[in-house]
Structures are given as C-alpha cells and as structure tokens.
SEVEXMI-718039 format. One record per residue (C-alpha): residue in one letter; residue number from 1; y negated, z negated, x. Coordinates in steps of 0.05 Angstrom, whole numbers. Example, Ala and Ser with C-alpha at 12.3 -4.5 7.8 and 13.67 -1.06 7.14 Angstrom:
rest nr Y Z X
A 1 90 -156 246
S 2 21 -143 273
END
This chain:
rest nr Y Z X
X 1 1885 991 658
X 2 1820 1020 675
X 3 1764 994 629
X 4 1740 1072 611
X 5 1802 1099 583
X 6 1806 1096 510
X 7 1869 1071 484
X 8 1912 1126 448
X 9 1942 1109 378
X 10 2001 1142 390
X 11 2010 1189 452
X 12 2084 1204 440
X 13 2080 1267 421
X 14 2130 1323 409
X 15 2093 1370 460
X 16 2076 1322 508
X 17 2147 1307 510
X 18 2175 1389 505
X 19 2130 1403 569
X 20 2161 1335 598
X 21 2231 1360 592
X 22 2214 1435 607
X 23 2185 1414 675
X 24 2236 1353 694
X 25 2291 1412 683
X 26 2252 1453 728
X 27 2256 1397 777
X 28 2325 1385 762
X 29 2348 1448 771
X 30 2310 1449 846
X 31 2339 1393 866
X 32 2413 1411 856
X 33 2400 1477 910
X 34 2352 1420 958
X 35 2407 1361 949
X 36 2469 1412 963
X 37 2429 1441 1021
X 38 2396 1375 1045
X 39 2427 1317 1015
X 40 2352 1294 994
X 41 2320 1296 918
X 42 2254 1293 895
X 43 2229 1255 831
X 44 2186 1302 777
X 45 2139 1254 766
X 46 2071 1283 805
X 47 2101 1357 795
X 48 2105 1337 714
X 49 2036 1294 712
X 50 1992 1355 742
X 51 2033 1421 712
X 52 2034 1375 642
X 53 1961 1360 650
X 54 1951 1437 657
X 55 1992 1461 606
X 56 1973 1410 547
X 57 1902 1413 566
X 58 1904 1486 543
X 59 1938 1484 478
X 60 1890 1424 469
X 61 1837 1469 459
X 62 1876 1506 409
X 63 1872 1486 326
X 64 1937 1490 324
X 65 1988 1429 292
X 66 2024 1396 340
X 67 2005 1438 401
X 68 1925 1422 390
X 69 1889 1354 379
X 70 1856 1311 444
X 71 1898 1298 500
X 72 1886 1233 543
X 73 1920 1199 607
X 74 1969 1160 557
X 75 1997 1223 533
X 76 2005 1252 609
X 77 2040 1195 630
X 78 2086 1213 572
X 79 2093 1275 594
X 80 2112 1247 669
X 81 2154 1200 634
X 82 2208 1249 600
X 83 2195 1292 666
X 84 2225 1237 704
X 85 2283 1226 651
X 86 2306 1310 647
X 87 2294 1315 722
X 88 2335 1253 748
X 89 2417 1242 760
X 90 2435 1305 804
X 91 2444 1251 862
X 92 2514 1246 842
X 93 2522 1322 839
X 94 2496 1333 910
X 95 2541 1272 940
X 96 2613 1239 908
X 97 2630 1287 854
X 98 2637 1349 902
X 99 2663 1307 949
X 100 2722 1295 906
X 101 2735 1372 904
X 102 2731 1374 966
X 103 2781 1331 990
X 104 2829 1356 932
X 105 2817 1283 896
X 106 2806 1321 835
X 107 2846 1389 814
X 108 2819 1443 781
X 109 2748 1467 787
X 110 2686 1442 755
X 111 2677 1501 711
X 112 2743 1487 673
X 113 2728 1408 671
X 114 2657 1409 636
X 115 2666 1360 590
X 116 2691 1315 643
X 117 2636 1326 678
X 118 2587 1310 624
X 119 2621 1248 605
X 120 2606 1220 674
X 121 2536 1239 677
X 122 2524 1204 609
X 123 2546 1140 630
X 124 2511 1130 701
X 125 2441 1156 662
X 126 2450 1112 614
X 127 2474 1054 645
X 128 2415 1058 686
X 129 2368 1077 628
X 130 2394 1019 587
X 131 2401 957 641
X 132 2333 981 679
X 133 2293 962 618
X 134 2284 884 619
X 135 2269 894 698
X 136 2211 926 683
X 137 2182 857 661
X 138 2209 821 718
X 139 2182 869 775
X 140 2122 905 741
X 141 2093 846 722
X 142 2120 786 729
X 143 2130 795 814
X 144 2098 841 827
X 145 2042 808 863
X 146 2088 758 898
X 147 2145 817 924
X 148 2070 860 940
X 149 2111 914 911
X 150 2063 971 902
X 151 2108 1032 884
X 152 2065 1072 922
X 153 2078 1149 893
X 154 2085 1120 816
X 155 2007 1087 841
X 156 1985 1153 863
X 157 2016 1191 799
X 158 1965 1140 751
X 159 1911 1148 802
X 160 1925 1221 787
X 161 1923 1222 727
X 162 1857 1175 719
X 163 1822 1217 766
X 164 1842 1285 725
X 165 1819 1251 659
X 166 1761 1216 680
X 167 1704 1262 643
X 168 1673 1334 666
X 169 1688 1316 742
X 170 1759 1293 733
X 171 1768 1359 690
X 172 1749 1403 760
X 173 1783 1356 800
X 174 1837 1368 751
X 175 1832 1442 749
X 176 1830 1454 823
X 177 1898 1417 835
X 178 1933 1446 782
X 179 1916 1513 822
X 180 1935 1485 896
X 181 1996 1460 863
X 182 2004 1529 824
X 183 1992 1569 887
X 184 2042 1533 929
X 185 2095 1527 873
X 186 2090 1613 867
X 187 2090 1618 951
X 188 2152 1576 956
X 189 2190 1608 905
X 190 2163 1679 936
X 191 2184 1653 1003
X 192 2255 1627 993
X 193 2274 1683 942
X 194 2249 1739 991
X 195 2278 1704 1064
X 196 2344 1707 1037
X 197 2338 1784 1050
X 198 2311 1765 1122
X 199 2337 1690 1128
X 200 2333 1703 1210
X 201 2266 1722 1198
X 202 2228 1691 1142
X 203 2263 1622 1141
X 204 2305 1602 1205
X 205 2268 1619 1273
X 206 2327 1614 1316
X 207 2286 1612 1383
X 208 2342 1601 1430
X 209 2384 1653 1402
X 210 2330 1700 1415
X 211 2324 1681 1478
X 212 2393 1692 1488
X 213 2396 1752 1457
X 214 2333 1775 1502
X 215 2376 1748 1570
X 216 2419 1799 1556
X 217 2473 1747 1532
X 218 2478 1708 1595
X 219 2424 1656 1588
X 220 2448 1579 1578
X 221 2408 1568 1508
X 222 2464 1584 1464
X 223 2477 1494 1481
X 224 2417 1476 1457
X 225 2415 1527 1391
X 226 2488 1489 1377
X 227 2458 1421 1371
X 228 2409 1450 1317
X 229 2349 1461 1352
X 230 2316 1515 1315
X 231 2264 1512 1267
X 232 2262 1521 1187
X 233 2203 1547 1146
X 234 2225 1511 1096
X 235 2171 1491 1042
X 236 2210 1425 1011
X 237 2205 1392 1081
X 238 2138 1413 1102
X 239 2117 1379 1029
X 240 2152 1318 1043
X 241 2130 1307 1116
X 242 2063 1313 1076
X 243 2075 1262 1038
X 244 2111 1206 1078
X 245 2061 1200 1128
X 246 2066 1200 1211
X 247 2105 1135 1220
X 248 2165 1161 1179
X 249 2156 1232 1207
X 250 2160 1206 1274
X 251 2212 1160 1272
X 252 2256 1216 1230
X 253 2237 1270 1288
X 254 2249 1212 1343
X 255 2317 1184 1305
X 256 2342 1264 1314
X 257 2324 1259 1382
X 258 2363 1200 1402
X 259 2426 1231 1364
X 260 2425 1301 1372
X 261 2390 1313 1444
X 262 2421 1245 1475
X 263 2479 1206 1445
X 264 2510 1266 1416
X 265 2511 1316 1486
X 266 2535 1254 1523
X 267 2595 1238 1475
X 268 2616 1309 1484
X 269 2608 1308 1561
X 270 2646 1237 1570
X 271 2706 1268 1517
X 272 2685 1220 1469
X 273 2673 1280 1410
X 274 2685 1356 1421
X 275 2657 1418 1384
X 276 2690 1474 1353
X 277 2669 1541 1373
X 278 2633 1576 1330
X 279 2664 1651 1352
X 280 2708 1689 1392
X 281 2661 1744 1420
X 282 2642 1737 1485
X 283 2572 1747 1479
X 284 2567 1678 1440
X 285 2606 1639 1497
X 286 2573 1568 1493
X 287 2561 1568 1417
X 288 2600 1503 1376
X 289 2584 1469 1319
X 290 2580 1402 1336
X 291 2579 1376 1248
X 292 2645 1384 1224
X 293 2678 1328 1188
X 294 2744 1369 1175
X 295 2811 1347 1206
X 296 2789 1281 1208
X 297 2851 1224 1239
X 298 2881 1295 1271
X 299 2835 1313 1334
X 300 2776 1282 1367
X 301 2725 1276 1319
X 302 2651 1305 1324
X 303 2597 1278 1345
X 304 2572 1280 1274
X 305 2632 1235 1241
X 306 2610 1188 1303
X 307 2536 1180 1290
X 308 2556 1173 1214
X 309 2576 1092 1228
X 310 2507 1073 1267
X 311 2471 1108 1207
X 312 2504 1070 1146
X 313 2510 1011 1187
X 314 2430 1015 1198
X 315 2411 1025 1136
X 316 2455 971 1105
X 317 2433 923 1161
X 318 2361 935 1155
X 319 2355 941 1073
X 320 2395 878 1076
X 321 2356 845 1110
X 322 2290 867 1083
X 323 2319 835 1023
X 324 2338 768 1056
X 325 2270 762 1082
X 326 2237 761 1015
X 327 2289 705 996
X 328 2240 651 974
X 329 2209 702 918
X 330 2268 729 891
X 331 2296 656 886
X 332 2226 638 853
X 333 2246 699 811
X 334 2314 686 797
X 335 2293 615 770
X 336 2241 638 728
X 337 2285 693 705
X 338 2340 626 684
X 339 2292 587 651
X 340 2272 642 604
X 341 2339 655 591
X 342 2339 574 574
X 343 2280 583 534
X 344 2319 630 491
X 345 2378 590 481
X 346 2336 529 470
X 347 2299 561 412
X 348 2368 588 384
X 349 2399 525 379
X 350 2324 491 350
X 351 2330 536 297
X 352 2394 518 281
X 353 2388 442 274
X 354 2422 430 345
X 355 2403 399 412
X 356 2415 406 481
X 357 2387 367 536
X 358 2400 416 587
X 359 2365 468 557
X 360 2313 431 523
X 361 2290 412 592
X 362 2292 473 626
X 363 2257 506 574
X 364 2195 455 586
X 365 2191 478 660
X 366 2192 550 640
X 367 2126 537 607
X 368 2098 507 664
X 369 2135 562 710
X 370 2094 617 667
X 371 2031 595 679
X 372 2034 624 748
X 373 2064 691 720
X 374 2014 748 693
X 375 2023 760 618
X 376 2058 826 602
X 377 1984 861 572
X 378 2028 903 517
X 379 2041 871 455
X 380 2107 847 427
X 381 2114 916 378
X 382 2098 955 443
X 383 2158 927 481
X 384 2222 947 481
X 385 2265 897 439
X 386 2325 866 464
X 387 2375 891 410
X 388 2364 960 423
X 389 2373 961 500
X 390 2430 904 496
X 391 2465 939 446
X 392 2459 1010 487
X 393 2482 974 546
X 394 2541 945 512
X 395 2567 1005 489
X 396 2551 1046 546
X 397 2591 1004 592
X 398 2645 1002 535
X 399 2643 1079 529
X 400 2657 1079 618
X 401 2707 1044 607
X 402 2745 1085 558
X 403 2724 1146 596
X 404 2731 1127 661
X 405 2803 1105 647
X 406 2830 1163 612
X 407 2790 1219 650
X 408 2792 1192 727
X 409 2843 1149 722
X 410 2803 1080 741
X 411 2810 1015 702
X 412 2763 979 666
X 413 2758 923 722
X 414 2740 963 771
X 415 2692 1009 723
X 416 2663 937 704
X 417 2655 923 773
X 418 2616 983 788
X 419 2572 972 741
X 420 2563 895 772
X 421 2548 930 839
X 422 2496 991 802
X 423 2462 929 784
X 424 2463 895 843
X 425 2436 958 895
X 426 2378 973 831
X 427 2351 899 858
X 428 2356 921 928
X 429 2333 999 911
X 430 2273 970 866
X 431 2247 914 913
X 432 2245 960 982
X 433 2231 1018 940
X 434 2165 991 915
X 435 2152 966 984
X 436 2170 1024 1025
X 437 2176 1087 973
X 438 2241 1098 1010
X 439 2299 1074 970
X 440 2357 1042 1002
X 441 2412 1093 963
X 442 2451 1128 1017
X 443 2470 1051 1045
X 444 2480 1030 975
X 445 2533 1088 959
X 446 2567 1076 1028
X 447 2571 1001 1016
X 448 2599 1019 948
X 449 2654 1054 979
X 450 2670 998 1026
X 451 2672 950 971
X 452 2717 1005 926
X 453 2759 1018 988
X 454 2778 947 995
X 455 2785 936 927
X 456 2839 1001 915
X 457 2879 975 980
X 458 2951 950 966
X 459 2936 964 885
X 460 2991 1021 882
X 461 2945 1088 887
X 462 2963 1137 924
X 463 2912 1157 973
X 464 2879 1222 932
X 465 2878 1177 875
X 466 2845 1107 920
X 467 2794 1173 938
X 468 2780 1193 879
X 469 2763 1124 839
X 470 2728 1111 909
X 471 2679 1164 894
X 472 2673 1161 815
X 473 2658 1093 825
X 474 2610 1089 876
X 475 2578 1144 842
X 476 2565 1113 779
X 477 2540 1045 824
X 478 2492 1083 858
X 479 2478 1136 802
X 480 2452 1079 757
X 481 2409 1046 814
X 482 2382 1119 832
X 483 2364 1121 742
X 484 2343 1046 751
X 485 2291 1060 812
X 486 2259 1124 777
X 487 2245 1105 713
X 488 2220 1030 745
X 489 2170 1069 774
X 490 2149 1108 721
X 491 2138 1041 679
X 492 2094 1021 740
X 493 2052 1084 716
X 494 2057 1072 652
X 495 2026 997 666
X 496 1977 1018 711
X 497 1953 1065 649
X 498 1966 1021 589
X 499 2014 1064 559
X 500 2055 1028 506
X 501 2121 1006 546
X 502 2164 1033 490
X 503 2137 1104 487
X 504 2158 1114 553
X 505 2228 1088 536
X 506 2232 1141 486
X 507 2211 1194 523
X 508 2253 1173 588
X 509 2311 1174 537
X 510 2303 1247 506
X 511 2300 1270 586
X 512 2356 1239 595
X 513 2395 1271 549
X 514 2377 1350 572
X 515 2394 1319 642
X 516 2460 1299 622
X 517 2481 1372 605
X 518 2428 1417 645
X 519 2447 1375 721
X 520 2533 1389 705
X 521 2508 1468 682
X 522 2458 1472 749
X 523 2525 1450 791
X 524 2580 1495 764
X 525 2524 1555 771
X 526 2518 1532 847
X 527 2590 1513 863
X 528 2607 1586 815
X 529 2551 1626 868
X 530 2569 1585 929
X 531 2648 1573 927
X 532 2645 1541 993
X 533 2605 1480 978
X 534 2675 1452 949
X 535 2718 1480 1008
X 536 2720 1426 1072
X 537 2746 1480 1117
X 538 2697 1535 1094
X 539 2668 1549 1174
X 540 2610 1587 1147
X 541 2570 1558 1077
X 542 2498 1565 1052
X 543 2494 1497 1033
X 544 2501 1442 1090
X 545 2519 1389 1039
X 546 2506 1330 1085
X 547 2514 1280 1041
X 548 2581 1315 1011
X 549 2606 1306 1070
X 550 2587 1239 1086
X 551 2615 1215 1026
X 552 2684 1245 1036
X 553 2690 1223 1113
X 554 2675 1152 1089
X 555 2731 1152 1031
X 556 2778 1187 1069
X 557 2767 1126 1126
X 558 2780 1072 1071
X 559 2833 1102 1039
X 560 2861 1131 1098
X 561 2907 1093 1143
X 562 2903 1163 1192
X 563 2826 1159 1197
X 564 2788 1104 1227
X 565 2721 1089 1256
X 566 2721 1103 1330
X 567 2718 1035 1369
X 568 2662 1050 1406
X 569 2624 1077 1344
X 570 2638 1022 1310
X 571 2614 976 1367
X 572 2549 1014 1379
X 573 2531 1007 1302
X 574 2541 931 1302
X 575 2489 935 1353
X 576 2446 975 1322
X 577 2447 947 1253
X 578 2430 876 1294
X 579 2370 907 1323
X 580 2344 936 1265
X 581 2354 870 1227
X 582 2318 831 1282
X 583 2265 889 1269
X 584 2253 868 1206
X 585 2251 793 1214
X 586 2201 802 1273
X 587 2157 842 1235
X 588 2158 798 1174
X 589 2146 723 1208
X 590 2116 742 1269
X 591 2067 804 1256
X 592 2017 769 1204
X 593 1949 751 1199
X 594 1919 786 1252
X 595 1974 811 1288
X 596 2001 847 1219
X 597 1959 910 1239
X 598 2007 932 1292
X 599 2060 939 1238
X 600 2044 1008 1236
X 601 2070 1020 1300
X 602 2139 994 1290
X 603 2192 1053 1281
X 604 2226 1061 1209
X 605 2290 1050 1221
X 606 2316 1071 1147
X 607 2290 1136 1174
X 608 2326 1131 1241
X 609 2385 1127 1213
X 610 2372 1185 1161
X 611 2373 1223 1221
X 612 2437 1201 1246
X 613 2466 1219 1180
X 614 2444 1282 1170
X 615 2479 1348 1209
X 616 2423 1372 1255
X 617 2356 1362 1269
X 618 2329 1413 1231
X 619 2303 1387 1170
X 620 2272 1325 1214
X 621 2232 1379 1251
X 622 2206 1411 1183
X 623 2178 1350 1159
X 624 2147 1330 1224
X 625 2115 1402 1220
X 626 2090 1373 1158
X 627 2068 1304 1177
X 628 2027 1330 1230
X 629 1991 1383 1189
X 630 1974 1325 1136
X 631 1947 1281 1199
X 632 1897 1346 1223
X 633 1878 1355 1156
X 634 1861 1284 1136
X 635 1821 1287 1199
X 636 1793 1345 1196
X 637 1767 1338 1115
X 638 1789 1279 1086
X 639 1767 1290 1013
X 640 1803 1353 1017
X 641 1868 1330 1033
X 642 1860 1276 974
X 643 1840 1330 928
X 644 1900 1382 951
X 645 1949 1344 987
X 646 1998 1311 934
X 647 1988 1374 892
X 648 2009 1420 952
X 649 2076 1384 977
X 650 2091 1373 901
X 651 2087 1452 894
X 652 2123 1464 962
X 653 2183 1423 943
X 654 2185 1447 866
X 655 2176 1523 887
X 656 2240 1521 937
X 657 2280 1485 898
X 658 2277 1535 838
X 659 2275 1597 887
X 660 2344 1559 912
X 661 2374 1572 835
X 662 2342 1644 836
X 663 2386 1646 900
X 664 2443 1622 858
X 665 2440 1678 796
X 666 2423 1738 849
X 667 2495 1714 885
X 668 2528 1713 829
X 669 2504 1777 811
X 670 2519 1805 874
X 671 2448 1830 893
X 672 2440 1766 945
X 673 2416 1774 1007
X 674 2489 1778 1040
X 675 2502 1834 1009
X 676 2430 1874 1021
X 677 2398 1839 1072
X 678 2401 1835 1149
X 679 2415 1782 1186
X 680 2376 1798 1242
X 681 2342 1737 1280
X 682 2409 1701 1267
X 683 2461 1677 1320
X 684 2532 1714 1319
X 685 2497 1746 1260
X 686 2497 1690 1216
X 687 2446 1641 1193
END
C-alpha cells in the first residue's frame, strides 16, 4: 500500500456498492451477447474502477446522506469489487448450459425452467465465492513473490485507481479517462446498435464477396470468403487486441493462419473434412461453411470438429505443464499450507489438555517455515474468518447436491467430484492466470468433460442423460474456477490498496447475488430474441456460439460410441500438445539470466490454440487490428496511450456488449435490423 493514501475507516459503503452492482450488471449483461457471439468474456473490474470513480466522485461533492461524504481509492476498489461479483458467472451461459439445449440433453426451454436455471448459477458462484477465500492468503501473499505471480490487469486496476486519486493531478488524470472511456463506451454502443441496419456495411467488410460480386459472379474469391477471411469492425476485439499486447495478437492472428489458411484447405483437398454449401444459387457456386459441428459420427466431419482436438489438447498440454514447471514452489506451498493446518490442530488439542507428537512437531517447523513468508498486512478483524466461509462452503456444496440430484439428475458423488475438480483447475486458473492474465478455462472445461465422460461410462445413463451431467458438471467445475480466478484478482487489488480483505468479501458477495438472477434473465432474453442459438441445425444464426459448440461436440464424443476423434486428429494433437509442453520447459530452464529477454519472442501457444478452437479467423484479425494500433500508438506518444489506452478498450468492449442486448430487445420487438435493414455488403445476402 502506497505510503500517501490515507486509510479509510470504513469504505463499504451502500453507494459505492449500488454503482458496483449497477455497472458489473452492465458488464454482465454485455458479455452474455460477446460470449454467445464469441465464446470470450470480459471481467468489470477496470470498466467499474473508472465509471465508479466518475460517478461517486460527483455525488461526493453533493451534502447529501449516503450519496455525499469523501471518496478515496479504498472505497473505488469497493466499487470494482461488487463490479466484479454482479458482472461474473455468464461463462456457463455462453458454453455447457446451451449446449445441453442444444443437443436435446435438457427438454423444454429455458424460459419455462427459470428456477432451474437459477439454482445452478447459485451454486457454481458460490462455490467459487466461498472456497476462493482462504486462497487469497496463500497466493496474494504468502507466494506470491515465489510463483512471480503478478495478476497483471488486477495491478493495473490499483495503479488506476492510485493514479486517479493521487491529489489535483490524479483528479485530471482521472477526469480525462473517464471521458476516453465515456466516449468509446457511447461509439460502440452507437456502432453495433446502428450496423445491425447495415451489418454488410458498418460491421462485416466482406472484401471477397465484393469482389465477387464486382467479377460479375465468376471470380474464385467466394474460397477464400468461406474460410472466414473478412474483416469485423467490431469494437470488443479491437479493445482486447489493445490490451493483450503484440505477442498474443500475433500468435492468435498466426494460430488462425496455420488452421484456417493451411491445415484446414488441405484437409478438405486430401478428403480428410468436407464443407457444406452454403446455397443453391448459382451465383454463390464455391461458397461452404467449413464450421459446422452438426451430424457429427454420420458424415465426414469439418475441418472445424478436426482442429477442435489439437486446440484442447494444446491448451491442456501447455497449462499443464506450466504448472509442472513451477513444481518445487507449489510443493514449498503445499507444505507450508500442511503445517498450518498442523498448527491448527496442534493448538486444538493444547487447549484441550491433549498431545500429539505428530503435530506438535510439525507445528514447530511451521514457525520456522513462516519466517520466510510475508505477513498478511490486514489485521485479524479485517480478515475473513474461517467459520463464515467454511460454513458457506459446507452448505453450498450440500445445497448442489440436493439440487443437482433432483433437478439434473446427477448424484452427489459425481456433484462432489466436481466440486474436487472446480478446485483443482482454480489452482491451475490462479497460478497461470497471475502469470499470464490468460486463464487456462476453455482446457479446464474440456478436461472436465473427459474426466465426467469417463466417469458416466458403463454407470447405466443413457447417452442424453451421460450428456447432460457431462455438461452440468463440468460447468459447475469450471464455473467455480472462472468465480475463483476473478475475485482472486480483485483481492490482489484490494492488497495492493490496503483495502480491508473482508469489505471486499462483502461486496463480492452482494454482486454475486444480482448475478445469480440478472446472467439466467440476460440468457432467456437472448435465447427468447435469437431462437437459433439453441438449435444445432439452425444453418443461419446471429450468434456463432463457438464455445456452445465446442462443448457439445466434446460430450457428444464421450458419451457417444457413434462419434470419435478422427485418428489423424488425434495423432496430430499428441504432437502438438508435446511441442507446446517442450515450449514451456525450454523457456523456463533454458531462457534465464541473460538469455530470458528473448522470451518475448516465443509464440503463445494458449493463444494458438484459441485459434484452433474458435470458427474462423475473424475475431483473431480484429484484435490484431487492435494490437497493432496499441503498438503505433505507444510509439508514437507513449504517455498517451498510458493515459487513454485501458480506458478506451475497456469502453470498446463494454459499449458492444450492451449495444448486443439493445440488439436483443429491438428483435424481440421486431424492429431489428432483419426486418428493416439491408443486407447489402453481405454474401448470398446474409451476414
């Protein structure tokens, strides 16, 4: 904590924490329309710290009760902190849950199975919520230093909000990103509202179509505008390719190249994968989709459900082994983390007249263990007590069970062992996490299903019902990790700014609880609108949903016995996930001391395999757009870009995602831009 900022007496506060929630639901709600339409989310924390700054530094002014009163970087990180907790747990509504509808797992439509719904969403957020709290000691604090685990956008929030608190010239610092992030939040939301009345022109720039169109209809680009090779103005992928830098850019942008201009055009011309044409008019001769994941165990798959292995297998390889590399800390961590338990019992049994060698003895060396460990700097009343987490945690996994047994039709072993794996993937999503600031999730969830695959085999389901535990339960693994990892980070703000540990646990908890109901109302508005996000064999859709799909190719392939991996798939991603592991251990024995500066030049192969994942290039191409206009501008006036930058992609990503729900209530009202626009721009008239 920064010797110049004054210590709040209490900066949980019922405004700080209404313009939390109010902005995390904004957030929220955006990332239902980017996950459906992307498969990625975004975390509310910068968008909350900035807008909150703005908003409660207003009514600070004012003499009003409540609203008025001095407002300090404590308070903000408050207000980040219940932004965080109302804007997280959509993950599971962009990935397994309509994946279940989709592959007729589940009867019935959201809409008339809200409470279900809800039920499901309570447990994963506060599973996570509950279990993530006594790892905030162990990997804020505790190993930090020794894991180097820097949590680089939860940094940059408290840097943030230092800088915008830090006297007259923070206040103008302050100001003037509130407005960059103000003006890009209003063009976005301008922008996607208004291109879905000109999608061909505003948003998608088919270039090969028009060059097609232009030939008359004879030219030879309608091949390459199949493999998705246009280019999307859209403002949630320009902001991230601002924010995760050139390497990741590049290796995203390169990763689509390798699968969509290479592997994927020579599996269709060796018969390995075939397309599906996209119409019957003969002016559109040569245009396929080359994505579907429909039909699967009946025809020759795509090229898509072939590049899905090497991408799990990739990520699983190389977060494993980015884990395995760091073995000597986390076993120095995993002892230190037993002989405090030993501590514990040791004193329980002192203070009850009895003796134990074995834990007498370790609780000695966890004495001498913490003298290499930094004390936590918040006092004992500012921490969150065991009983209260414990006892959440105990009935919250009691509660899954019940609920998860009567409503999906899983029993409590396997809902017990999903919670034993959520646990497990919030180590591995924490640790890389705070290395990388690219969580290890979509492997997680896919190694979920493995595990939940071979765990339903020969157990009497029949195959919808293997699916569908498959799904609920790898969705409440990697729906607690996802919980875990965000509000992990937001105690590394919290830290960095001295804010009383169990302030933020309050305020993470009262977001979580308007996330619980406002992500299930956000998805039966989108799947009420957009009908075809829960239909596998809808041809045309507004929504992509990559990672819907993903999920339901891999449980239908471990449930199954008609769909399997493709040998050769399967082959190539054993080689792949190798090389990416030897990747890992080269960089990490090999490239230090003085050699450790060319680890910038090594690819990212989490983000490689992103792009193998996803269905086209497109979004790859957006945020390389974006990476490279962060690179000119850093060049070209560095003290801008650190003044505007964060504030800018934060606005660009909020902004689309809520013009995305606009999109949702103008469909429904039928006024949406299928109705009166034009699809001009678009090829076979449709974008």
């Amino acid at each position: 904590m920064d010797g110049g900022i004054v210590d709040e007496h209490d900066p949980l506060t019922i405004r700080a924490v209404l313009v939390g929630i109010i902005l995390g639901s904004l957030v929220n709600a955006s990332n239902l329309y980017l996950g459906l339409k992307t498969g990625f989310t975004f975390g509310a924390s910068m968008f909350g710290s900035i807008f909150g700054f703005g908003i409660i530094k207003l009514c600070s002014k004012t003499n009003l009760p409540i609203i008025g009163g001095s407002f300090g970087p404590q308070e903000n990180s408050i207000v980040q902190a219940a932004a965080t907790g109302a804007g997280g747990i959509a993950g599971i509504f962009v990935a397994g849950i309509p994946a279940m509808y989709q592959l007729h797992a589940q009867e019935g439509n959201p809409k008339d199975q809200f409470g279900a719904i809800i039920t499901i969403t309570l447990v994963c957020s506060f599973f996570g919520l509950f279990f993530v709290t006594p790892l905030r000691k162990f990997f804020i604090i505790q190993v930090a230093r020794e894991l180097k685990l820097l949590f680089p956008t939860a940094t940059a929030v408290a840097l943030t909000i230092k800088s915008m608190h830090a006297g007259a010239s923070g206040a103008r610092d302050a100001l003037s990103k509130l407005k960059a992030l103000s003006l890009a939040f209003s063009a976005a939301l301008i922008q996607r509202v208004a291109s879905y009345y000109a999608v061909g022109i505003l948003y998608d720039w088919h270039v090969f179509t028009w060059i097609h169109i232009w030939s008359g209809y004879t030219s030879w680009a309608m091949n390459i505008e199949s493999w998705g090779w246009w280019f999307e103005w859209t403002p949630a992928f320009i902001g991230s390719g601002i924010l995760i830098g050139m390497n990741s850019a590049l290796s995203l942008f390169g990763g689509a190249i390798l699968a969509w201009a290479v592997i994927g055009p020579a599996l269709v011309h060796y018969g390995e994968c075939i397309g599906k044409p996209q119409t019957d008019d003969p002016k559109w001769e040569g245009y396929y989709s080359f994505a579907s994941l429909s039909n699967l165990g009946h025809e020759t798959p795509s090229p898509r459900y072939w590049l899905l292995w090497p991408g799990v297998m990739i990520m699983v390889c190389s977060s494993m082994a980015e884990l395995f590399v760091q073995y000597k800390v986390i076993g120095y961590g995993g002892r230190v983390i037993w002989q405090k338990i030993c501590a514990k019992i040791n004193r329980f049994l002192v203070k009850r007249g009895k003796h134990s060698e074995y834990f007498s003895t370790r609780a000695a060396r966890e004495v001498k263990a913490s003298e290499n460990l930094i004390e936590d700097p918040a006092p004992r009343e500012q921490q969150v007590q065991m009983w209260k987490w414990l006892t959440g945690l105990i009935v919250t996994i009691a509660a899954g069970m019940v609920i998860f047994a009567l409503q999906w039709g899983m029993n409590p072993g396997l809902t017990i062992l999903a919670c034993l794996l959520g646990f497990l993937f919030s180590f591995l999503a924490i640790q890389i996490g705070a290395v990388t600031d690219q969580t290890p999730l979509t492997a997680a969830s896919k190694a979920s299903q493995l595990v939940f695959g071979a765990a339903t085999k020969n157990s009497g389901f029949s195959i919808k019902d293997a699916q569908r535990v498959n799904l609920v339960a790898g969705g409440l693994a990697s729906g607690g990790a996802d919980v875990a990892y965000s509000l992990t980070s937001d105690f590394r703000t919290g830290f960095l700014l001295g804010t009383p540990p169990i302030k933020q646990w309050y305020a993470q908890a009262l977001g979580s609880v308007i996330s619980i109901f406002l992500a299930p109302g956000m998805f039966i508005l989108f799947t009420t609108a957009y009908p075809c996000i829960l239909d596998m064999e809808a041809e045309h859709c507004a929504f992509a949903v990559p990672s819907v799909a993903a999920w339901a190719a891999v449980a239908q392939a471990v449930t199954d016995p008609d769909v399997s991996i493709p040998l050769k798939s399967g082959i190539f991603s054993i080689v792949m996930g190798v090389f990416s592991m030897c990747q890992v251990v080269f960089r990490h024995f090999y490239l230090v001391g003085e050699r450790e500066k060319y680890r910038e030049y090594l690819p990212n192969w989490g983000a490689i395999a992103l792009s193998f994942v996803l269905p086209n290039p497109v979004f790859t191409t957006a945020a390389m757009f974006g990476a490279i206009v962060a690179w000119v501008w850093r060049k070209w006036k560095l003290k801008s870009f650190d003044l505007y930058g964060y504030a800018v992609a934060a606005g660009f990503i909020a902004g689309e995602g809520l013009g995305g729900v606009v999109g949702a209530v103008l469909q429904i009202a039928g006024v949406s831009g299928d109705v009166l626009g034009t699809t001009a721009g678009c090829p076979a008239g449709y974008c």
